[in-house]
RODRENZA-490538 format. One record per residue: residue in three letters; x, y, z of N, C-alpha, C in turn. Coordinates in steps of 0.02 Angstrom, whole numbers, plus 32768, in hexadecimal, padded with zeros to 4 digits. Layout:
BEGIN
ALAXYZXYZXYZ ...
//
This chain:
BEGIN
UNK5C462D0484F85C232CC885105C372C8C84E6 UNK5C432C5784FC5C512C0784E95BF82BF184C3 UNK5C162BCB84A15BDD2BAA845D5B942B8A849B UNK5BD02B7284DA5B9D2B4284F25B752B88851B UNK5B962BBA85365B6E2BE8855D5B212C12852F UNK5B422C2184F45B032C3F84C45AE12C0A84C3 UNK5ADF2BC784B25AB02B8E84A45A802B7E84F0 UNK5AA52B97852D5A712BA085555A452BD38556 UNK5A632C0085465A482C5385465A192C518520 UNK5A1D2C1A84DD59E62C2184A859992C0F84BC UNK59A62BDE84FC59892BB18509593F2BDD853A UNK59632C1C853E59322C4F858059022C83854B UNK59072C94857358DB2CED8559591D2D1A8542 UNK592A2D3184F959692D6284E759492DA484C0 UNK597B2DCB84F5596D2E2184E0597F2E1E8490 UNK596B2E46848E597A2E76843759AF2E8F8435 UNK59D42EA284715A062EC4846F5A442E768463 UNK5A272E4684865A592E0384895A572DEA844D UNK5A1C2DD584385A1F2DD083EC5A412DEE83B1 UNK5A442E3183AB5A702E4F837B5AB02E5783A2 UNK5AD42E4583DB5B0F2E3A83DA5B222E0283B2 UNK5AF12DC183CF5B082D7C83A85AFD2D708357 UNK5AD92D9D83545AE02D9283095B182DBB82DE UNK5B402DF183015B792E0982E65BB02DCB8307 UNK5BA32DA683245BD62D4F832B5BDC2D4082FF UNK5C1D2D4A82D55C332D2E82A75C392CC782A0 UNK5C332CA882DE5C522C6082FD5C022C4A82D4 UNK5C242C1182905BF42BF482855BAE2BD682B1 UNK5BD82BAA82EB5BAC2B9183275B7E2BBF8348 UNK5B982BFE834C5B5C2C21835E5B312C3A8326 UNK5B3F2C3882F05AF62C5482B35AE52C1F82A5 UNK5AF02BDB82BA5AC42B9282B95AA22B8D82FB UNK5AA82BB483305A852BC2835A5A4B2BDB836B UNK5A5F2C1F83305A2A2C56832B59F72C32830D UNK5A052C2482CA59E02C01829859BF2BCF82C5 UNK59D52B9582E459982B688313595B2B9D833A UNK59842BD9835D595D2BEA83A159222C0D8373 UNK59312C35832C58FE2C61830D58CC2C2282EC UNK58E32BD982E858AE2BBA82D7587C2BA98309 UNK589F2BA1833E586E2B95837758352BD58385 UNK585E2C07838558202C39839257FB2C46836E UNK58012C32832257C12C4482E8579B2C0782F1 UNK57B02BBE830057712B8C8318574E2BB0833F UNK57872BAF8386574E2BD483CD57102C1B83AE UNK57462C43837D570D2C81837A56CF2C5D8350 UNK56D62C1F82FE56A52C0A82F556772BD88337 UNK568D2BB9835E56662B8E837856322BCB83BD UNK56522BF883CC56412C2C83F655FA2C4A83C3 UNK56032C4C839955CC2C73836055A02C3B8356 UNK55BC2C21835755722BC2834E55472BC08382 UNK55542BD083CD55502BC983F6551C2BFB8402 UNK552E2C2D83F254F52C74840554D72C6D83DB UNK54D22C4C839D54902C40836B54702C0C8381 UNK54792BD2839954612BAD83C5542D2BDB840C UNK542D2C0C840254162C29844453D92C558418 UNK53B82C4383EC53A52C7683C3535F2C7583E5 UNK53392C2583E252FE2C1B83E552EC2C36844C UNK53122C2B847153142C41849753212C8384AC UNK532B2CA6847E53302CEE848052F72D1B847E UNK52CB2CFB844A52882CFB842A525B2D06847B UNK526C2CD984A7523E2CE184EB525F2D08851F UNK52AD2D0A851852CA2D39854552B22D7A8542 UNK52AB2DA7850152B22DD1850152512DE7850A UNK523C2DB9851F52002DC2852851D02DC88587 UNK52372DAC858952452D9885F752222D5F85FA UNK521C2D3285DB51F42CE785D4523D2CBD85D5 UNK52292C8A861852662C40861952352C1485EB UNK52672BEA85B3526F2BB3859452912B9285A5 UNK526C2B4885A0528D2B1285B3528B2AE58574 UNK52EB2AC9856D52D52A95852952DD2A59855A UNK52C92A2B851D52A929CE854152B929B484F5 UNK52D72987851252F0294E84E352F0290C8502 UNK52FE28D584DC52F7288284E45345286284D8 UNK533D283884FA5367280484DD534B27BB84F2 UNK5364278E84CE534E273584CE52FB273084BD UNK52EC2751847C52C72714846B52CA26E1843A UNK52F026DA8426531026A883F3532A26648416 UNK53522657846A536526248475532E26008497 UNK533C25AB8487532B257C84975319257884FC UNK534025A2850A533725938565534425CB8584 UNK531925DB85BD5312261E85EE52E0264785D5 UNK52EE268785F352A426BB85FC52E126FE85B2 UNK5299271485AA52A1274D858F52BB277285AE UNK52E427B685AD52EF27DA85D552F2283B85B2 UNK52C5286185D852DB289985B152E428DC85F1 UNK52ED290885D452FC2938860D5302298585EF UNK52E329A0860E52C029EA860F52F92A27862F UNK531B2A47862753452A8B863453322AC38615 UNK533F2AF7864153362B2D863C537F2B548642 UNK53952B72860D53C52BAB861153C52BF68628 UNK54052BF4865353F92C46865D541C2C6A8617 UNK540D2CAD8608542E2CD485F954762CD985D8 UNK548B2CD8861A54DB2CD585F954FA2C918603 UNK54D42C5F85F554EB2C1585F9553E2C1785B6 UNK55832BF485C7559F2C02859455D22BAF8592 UNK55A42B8A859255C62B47859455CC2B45853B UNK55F32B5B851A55FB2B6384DA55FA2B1284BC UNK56082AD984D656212A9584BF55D02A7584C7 UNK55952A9D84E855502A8A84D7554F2A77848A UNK553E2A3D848855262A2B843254ED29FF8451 UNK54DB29E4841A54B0299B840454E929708416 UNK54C32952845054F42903846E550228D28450 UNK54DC28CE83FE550128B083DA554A28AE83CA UNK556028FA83B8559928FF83A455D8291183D3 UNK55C82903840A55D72903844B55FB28C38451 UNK563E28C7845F564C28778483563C287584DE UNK5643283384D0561A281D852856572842855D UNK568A2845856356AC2878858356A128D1858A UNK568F28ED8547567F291D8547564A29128561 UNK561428EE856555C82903858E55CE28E485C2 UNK560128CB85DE560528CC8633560A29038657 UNK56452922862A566F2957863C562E299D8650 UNK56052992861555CC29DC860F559C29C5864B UNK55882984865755482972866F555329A186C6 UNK557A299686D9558329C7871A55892A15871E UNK55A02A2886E255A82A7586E255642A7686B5 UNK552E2A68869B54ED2A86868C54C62A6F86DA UNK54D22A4F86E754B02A33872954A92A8D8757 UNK54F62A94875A55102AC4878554E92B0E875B UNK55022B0D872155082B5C870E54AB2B6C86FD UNK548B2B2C86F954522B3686DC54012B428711 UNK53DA2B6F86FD539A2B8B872753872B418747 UNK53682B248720534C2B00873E53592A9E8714 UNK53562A59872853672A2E870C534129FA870B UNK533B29C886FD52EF2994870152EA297986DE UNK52FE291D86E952F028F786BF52AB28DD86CC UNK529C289D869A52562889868B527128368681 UNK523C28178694525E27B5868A521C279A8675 UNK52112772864251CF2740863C521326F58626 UNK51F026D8864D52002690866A51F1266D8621 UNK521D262A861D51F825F985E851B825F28600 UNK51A625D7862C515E25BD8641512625F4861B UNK51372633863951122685860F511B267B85A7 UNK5153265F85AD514E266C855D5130263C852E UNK512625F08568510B25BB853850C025BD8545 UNK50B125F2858A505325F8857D5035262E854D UNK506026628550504C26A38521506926B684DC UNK5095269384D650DE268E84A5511026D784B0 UNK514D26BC8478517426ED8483517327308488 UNK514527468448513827838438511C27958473 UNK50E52799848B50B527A184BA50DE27A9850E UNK511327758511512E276F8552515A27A5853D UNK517027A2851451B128028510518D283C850D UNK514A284385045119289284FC51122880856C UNK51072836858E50FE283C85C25127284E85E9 UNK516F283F85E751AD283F85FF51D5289985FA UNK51B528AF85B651B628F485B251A0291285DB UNK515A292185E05139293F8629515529288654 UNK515E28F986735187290386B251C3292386C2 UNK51E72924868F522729468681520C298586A3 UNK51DE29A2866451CD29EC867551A429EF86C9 UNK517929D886D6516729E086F9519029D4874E UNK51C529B1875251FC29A38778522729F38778 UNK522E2A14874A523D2A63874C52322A868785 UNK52562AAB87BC52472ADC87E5523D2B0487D7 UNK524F2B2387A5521D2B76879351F42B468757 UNK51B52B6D8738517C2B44870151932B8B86DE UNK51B52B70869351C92B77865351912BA5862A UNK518C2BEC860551572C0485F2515A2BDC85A0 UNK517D2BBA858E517E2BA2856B51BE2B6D855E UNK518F2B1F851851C52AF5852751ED2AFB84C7 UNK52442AE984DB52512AD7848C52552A888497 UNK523D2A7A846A52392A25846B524F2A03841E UNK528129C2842252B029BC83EE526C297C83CD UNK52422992839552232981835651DA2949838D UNK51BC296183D35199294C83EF5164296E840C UNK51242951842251052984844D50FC296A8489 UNK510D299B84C750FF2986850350B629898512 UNK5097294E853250382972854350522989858C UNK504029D2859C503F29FC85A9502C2A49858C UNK4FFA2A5185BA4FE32A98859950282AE385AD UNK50522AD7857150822B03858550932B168537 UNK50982B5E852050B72B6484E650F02B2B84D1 UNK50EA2B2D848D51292AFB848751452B118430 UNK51822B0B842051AB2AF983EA51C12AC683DC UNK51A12A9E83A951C72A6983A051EF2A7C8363 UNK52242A6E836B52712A7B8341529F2A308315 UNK52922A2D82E9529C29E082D352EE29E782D3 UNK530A299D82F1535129AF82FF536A29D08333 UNK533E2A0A834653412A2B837F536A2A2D83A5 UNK539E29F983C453E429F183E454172A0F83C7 UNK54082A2F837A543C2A378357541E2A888343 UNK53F02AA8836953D32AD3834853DF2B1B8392 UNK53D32AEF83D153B12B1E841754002AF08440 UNK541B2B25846454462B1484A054182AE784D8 UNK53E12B0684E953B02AFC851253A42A938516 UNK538C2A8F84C253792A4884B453C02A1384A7 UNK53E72A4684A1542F2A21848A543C2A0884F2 UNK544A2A3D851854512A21855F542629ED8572 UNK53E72A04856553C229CE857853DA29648563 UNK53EC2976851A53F529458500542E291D851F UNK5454295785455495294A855A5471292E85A3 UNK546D293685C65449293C8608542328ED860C UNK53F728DF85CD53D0289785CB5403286385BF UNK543728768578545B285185685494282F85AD UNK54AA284E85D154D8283B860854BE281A8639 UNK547E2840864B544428218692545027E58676 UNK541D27C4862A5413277E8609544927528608 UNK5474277A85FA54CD274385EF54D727308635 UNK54E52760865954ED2745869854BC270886B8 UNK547D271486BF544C26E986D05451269986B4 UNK547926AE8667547C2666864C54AD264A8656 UNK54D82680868B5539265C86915516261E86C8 UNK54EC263E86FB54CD2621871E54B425E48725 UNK547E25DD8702546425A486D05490258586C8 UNK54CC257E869654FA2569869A5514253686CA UNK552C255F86F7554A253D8742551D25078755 UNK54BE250E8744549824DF876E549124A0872D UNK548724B286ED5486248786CC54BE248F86A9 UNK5516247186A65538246F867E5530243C8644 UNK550C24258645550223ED85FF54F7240685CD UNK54E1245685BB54B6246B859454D124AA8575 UNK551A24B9859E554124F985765527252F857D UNK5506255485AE54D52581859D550B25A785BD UNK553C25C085D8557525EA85D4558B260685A3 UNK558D25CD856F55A825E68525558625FF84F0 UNK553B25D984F9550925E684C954DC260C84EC UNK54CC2619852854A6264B85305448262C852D UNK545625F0853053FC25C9851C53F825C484D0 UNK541F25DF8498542425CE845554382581844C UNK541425788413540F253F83F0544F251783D3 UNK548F251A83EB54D0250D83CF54CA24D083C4 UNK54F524A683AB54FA246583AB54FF243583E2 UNK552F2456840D553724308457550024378481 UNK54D72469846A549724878496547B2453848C UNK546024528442543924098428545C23D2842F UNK549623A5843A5490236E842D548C23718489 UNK5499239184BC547E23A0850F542A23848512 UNK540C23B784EA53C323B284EE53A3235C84C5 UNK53CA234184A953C62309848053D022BC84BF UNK53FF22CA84DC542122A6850753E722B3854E UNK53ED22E6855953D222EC85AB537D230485AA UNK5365231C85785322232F856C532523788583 UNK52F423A48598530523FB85A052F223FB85E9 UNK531B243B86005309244B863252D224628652 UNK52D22481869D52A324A686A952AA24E38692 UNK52D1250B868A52D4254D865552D12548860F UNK52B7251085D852C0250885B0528725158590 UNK52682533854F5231254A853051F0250C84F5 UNK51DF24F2853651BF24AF8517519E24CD84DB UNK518824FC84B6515E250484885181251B8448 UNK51BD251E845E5206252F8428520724ED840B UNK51FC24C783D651F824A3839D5229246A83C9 UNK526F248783B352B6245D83C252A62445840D UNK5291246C842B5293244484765254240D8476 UNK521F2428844B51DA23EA846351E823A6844D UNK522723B38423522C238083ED525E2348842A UNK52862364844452A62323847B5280232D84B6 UNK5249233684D15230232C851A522422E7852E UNK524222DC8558523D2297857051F622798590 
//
């Protein structure tokens, strides 16, 4: 086989039997081959092992035949739009291995997942509290409200919830897990699931108010955000009780 044919070959699923041919390949290019493909598979086998420990707290109710559902948040920190969080339930043999905390996620990778948990997952359900909701009850309060709906938007009802360092009011067992996106597959999708719904919603926003960058910033406080909100005063999606915005209302 030619350097370029093994470098595809590396690229698949390889027998044991193919392997110890290529490694009696004397052709430097192919034991710089080997050496890449055996690094890739000790990431994949560590990130594969992260992954099923990630499945721990949910195991805890599987093996009890109890569905858990994790629920997570995103946006309460920006200046403009609704909170948004969202409630999933995993099956079993869910094996989207690239599930993390959407933090460490780039925005391509959580496009990419947001349709295959959609697909591979029991059940899905976001939750929205509006600025208007967050400047009568405040933030905190509008993300415990926006939670229940999440959950309660669920087609099958969850015998229990993992929830990332919050409590949903709902009378439903619950775990709260601090960090939790980084702890449960379950709360990590979820996070994934709010995070994309919210981005998108704000590409949106965007399009209706371009003065204000919210494509780029997402309703965060950037500089262009603020000297927008300085110039034009805030929108109707904008969080009058958020300090920075009361401060330019026209």
């Amino acid at each position: 086989m030619t350097i370029t044919e093994i470098k595809s070959l590396l690229q698949g699923e390889v027998s044991i039997e193919q392997l110890n041919e290529l490694k009696a390949d004397e052709r430097k290019g192919v034991q710089k081959l080997l050496i890449s493909y055996e690094k890739r598979q000790a990431k994949f086998a560590q990130a594969k092992a992260q992954f099923q420990n990630r499945f721990s707290y949910e195991k805890s109710f599987w093996l009890k035949d109890q569905l858990v559902a994790g629920v997570d948040e995103v946006g309460r920190g920006p200046l403009a739009g609704p909170v948004v969080t969202a409630a999933v339930i995993l099956p079993h043999d869910f094996d989207l291995i690239d599930v993390n905390d959407s933090k460490k996620l780039s925005p391509k990778k959580r496009q990419a997942l947001f349709p295959k948990i959609l697909e591979k997952a029991i059940s899905v359900s976001v939750g929205l509290a509006n600025n208007d909701v967050i400047d009568r009850i405040n933030i905190y309060e509008a993300d415990r409200v926006a939670m229940a709906h999440a959950v309660q938007g669920l087609k099958i009802k969850p015998n229990a919830l993992l929830v990332d360092a919050m409590n949903v009011p709902l009378n439903i067992p619950q775990v709260k897990l601090i960090h939790g996106d980084a702890k449960s597959n379950s709360i990590a999708a979820a996070s994934i699931v709010a995070k994309v719904f919210r981005d998108n919603l704000m590409d949106a926003y965007g399009e209706l108010y371009p003065e204000y960058d919210f494509k780029h910033n997402a309703g965060y406080g950037t500089r262009e955000h603020m000297e927008a909100l300085k110039k034009y005063g805030p929108t109707p999606i904008h969080r009058r009780s958020f300090a920075p915005v009361s401060e330019y209302e026209k």
